[in-house]
C-alpha positions as CSV (number, residue, x, y, z in Angstrom):
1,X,-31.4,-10.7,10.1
2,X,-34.0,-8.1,10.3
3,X,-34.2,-7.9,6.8
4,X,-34.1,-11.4,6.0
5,X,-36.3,-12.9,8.5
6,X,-38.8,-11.2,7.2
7,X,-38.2,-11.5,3.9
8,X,-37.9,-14.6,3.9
9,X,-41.7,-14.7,6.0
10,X,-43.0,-12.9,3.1
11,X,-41.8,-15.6,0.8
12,X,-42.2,-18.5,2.5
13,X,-46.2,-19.1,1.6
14,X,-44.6,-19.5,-2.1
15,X,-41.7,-21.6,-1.4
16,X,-43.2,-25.2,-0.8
17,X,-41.0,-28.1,-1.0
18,X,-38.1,-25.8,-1.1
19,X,-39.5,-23.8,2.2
20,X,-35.9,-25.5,4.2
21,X,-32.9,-25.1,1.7
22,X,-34.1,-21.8,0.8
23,X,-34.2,-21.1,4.8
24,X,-30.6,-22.7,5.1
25,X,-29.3,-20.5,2.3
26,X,-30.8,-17.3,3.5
27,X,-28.8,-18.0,6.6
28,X,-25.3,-18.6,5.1
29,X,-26.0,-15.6,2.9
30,X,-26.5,-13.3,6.1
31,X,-24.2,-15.2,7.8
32,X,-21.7,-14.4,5.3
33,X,-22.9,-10.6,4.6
34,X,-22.1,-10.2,8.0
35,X,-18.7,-11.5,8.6
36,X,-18.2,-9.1,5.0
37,X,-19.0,-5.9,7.0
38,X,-17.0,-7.0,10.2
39,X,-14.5,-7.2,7.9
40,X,-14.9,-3.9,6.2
41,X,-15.5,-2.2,9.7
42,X,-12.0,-3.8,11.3
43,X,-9.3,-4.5,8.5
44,X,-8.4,-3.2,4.8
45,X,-9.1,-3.6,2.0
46,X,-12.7,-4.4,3.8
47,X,-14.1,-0.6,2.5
48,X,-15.4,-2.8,-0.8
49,X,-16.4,-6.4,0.9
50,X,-19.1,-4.9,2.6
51,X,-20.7,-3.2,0.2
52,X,-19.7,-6.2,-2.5
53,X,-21.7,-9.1,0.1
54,X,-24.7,-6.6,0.6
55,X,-25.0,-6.7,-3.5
56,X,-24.7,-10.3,-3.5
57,X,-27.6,-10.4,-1.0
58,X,-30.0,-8.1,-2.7
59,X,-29.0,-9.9,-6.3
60,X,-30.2,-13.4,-4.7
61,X,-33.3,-11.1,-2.9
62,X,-34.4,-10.1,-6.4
63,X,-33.6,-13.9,-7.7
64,X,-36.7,-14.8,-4.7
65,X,-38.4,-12.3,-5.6
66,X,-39.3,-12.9,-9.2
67,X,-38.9,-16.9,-8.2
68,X,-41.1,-16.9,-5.9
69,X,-43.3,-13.7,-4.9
70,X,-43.8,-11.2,-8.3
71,X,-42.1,-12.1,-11.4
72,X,-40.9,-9.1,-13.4
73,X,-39.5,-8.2,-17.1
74,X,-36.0,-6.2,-15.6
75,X,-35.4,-8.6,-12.6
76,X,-32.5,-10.7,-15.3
77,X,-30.9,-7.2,-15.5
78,X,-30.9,-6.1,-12.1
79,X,-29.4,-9.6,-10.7
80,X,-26.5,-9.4,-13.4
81,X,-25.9,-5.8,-12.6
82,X,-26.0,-6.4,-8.9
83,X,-23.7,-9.4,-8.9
84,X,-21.4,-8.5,-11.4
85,X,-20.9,-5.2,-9.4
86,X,-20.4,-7.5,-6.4
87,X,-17.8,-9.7,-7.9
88,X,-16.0,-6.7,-9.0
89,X,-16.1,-4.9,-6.3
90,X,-14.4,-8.4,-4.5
91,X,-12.0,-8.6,-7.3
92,X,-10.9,-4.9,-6.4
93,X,-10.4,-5.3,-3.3
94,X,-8.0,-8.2,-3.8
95,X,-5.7,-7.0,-6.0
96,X,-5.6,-3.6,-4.3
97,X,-4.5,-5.1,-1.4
98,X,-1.8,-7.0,-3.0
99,X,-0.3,-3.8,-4.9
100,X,-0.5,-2.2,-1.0
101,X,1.3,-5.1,0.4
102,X,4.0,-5.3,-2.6
């Protein structure tokens, strides 16, 4: 939240008709982010979640950003890098647990 309030302030000038979804998703996105690293602070495989729902955050951040605020040549790259890295990182941490478990 103290990152995303903010952020979200800095965007919201630029948002218009989509000033309340955008506000709704930004808080199911931290909501999420932080369940991810109560996870990864209380259980395993949760050393990967954390990190995986913090680079699904800053992948949408960088979506605003160049939606909204600053467009910018690289930003295509750095949101598939970001949330590919995510995914796998969430994918890893699933099937490790299951070869744990076995």
């Amino acid at each position: 939240l103290a990152i995303a309030l903010p952020y979200y302030g800095w965007l919201w000038p630029h948002l218009g008709a989509l000033a309340l979804p955008v506000g709704v998703y930004v808080g199911v996105i931290v909501l999420m982010a932080w369940q991810a690293w109560a996870l990864q602070l209380n259980a395993w495989p949760g050393s990967r979640i954390g990190v995986a729902a913090s680079l699904f955050v800053f992948s949408d951040a960088v979506i605003a950003l160049n939606k909204f605020q600053a467009p910018f040549d690289l930003a295509g790259l750095l949101i598939l890098v970001t949330y590919w890295s995510a995914i796998a990182l969430l994918a890893d941490s699933v099937w490790g647990e299951g070869e744990r478990l076995a």
